[in-house]
N, C-alpha and C positions, 0 to 999 in steps of 0.2 A: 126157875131161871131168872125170873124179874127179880129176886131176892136176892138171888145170888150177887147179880149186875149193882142192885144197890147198896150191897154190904161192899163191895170194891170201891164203888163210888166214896162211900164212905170213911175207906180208911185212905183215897186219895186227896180227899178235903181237907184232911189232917195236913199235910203237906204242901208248903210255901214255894210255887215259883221266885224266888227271891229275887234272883239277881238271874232275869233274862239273857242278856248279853255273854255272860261268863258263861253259866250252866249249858248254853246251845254250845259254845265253846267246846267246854270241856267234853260233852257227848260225841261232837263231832271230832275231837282228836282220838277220843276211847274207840270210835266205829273205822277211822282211817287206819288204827293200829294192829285193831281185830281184820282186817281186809288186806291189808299189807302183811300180814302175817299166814292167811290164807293165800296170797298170790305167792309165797318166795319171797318175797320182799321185791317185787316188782316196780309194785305200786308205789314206792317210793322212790325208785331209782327212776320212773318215768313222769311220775307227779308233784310228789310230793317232800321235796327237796330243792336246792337252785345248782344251775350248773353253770360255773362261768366261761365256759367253751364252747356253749350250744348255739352262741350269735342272737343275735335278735328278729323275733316273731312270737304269735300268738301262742304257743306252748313256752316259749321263756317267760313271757308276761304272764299268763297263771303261774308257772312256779314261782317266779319270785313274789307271790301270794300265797298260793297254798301250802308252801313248806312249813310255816308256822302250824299246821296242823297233821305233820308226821313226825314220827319219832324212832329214833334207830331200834331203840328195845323197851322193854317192861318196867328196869331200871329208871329209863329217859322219859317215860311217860308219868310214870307216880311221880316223880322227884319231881317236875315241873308242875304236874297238877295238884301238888300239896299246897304246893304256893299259891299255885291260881287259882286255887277255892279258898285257901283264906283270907287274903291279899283283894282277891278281887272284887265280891262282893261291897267293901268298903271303900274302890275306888268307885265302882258303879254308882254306889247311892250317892258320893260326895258330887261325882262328876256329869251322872247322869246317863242314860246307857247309849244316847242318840252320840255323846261326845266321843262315849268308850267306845262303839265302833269303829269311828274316822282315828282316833288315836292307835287302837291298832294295827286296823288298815296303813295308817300312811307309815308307823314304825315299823312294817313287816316292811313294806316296798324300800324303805330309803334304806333299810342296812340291808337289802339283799343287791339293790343296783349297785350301793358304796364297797359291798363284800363282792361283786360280783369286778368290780373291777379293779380294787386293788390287790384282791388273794386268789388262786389256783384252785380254790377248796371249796366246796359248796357247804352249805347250810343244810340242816331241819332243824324245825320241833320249835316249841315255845317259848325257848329260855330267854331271846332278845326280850317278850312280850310282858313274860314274868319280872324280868329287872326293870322294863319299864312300871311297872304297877306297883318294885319295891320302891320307887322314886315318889311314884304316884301319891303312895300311901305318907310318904313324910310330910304331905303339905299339910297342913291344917288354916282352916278358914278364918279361925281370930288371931292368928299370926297377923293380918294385916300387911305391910309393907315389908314388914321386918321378915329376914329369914331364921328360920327353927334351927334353934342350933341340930335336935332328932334331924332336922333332913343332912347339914354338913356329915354328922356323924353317920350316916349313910350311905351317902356319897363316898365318904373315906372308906369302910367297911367295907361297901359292894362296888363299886365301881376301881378304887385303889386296889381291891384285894383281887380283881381279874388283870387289872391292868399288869399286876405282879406277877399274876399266872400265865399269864400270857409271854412276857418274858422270860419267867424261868423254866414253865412244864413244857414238857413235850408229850401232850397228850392230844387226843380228837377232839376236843371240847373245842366250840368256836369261840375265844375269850371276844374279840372282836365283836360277836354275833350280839355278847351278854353288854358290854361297854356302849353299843350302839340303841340297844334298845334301852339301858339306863340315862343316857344321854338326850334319847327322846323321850325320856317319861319328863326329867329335866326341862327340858323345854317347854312340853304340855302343860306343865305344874306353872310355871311363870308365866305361861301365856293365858293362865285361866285367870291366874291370881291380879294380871293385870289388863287385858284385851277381853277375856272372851267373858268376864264376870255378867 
């Protein structure tokens, strides 16, 4: 049994906690999906989502947090977390994982109270959090003062190319959700580059 116990140990020493912050992430949206999936999809209609009709109290203030870690389907969960496992890791080590927490925390909350009161339609899932970190990932640190032309051109690509979906599709997707959270990574990036260095 001891043998056993230390050959385990030993092919999990192989293996790098990398990137803290993202990795508890993504496990916790994989186990809110798996449970939500088990309830009927309860668990998201009462948690794990925001609802802009529900008024204000301490079950609106958790969702407009925890929706970031529910997801409508299967689809909505790998498609976000491809991004947020490669994406994220190299905003964690640029930014540090104590910043990467407050930066998603405070992105989930301000596009969920901004979505909560200018649209009819609640939220889930991580896509705001994802476009913040596609934002995230264009700064580069010997940039200096100067902005990277990679971030303009991402800016235009992801943030232009919701804003267009947004207008033309008529689909559930929150384009809002995605422009809100790239807007905050936007902000984070210039406030690091020049306050929080």
């Amino acid at each position: 049994m001891a043998g056993s116990s230390k050959g385990i140990k030993k092919i999990f020493d192989k293996f790098d906690f990398d990137s803290p912050v993202i990795l508890t992430y993504a496990f916790i949206c994989v186990a809110v999906f798996i449970l939500n999936t088990i309830s009927l999809n309860r668990l998201n209609n009462e948690l794990f989502s925001t609802d802009p009709h529900a008024g204000f109290g301490i079950k609106t203030v958790l969702r407009d947090f925890l929706y970031i870690f529910g997801h409508a389907n299967l689809s909505h969960l790998t498609g976000n977390m491809t991004l947020f496992l490669l994406l994220g890791p190299i905003v964690e080590e640029r930014f540090g994982s104590k910043k990467l927490i407050i930066m998603i925390a405070t992105t989930a909350v301000i596009t969920a109270i901004v979505n909560n009161l200018l649209f009819s339609t609640g939220i889930i899932g991580a896509s705001g959090i994802v476009f913040m970190l596609i934002m995230l990932s264009a700064f580069r640190e010997k940039s200096g003062n100067k902005i990277p032309i990679t971030l303009v051109l991402v800016c235009i690509i992801y943030i232009g190319g919701e804003i267009a979906s947004g207008i033309v599709a008529n689909d559930n997707v929150s384009h809002f959700g995605h422009i809100a959270g790239g807007i905050c990574g936007l902000g984070w990036g210039f406030m690091h580059k020049t306050i929080l260095k």
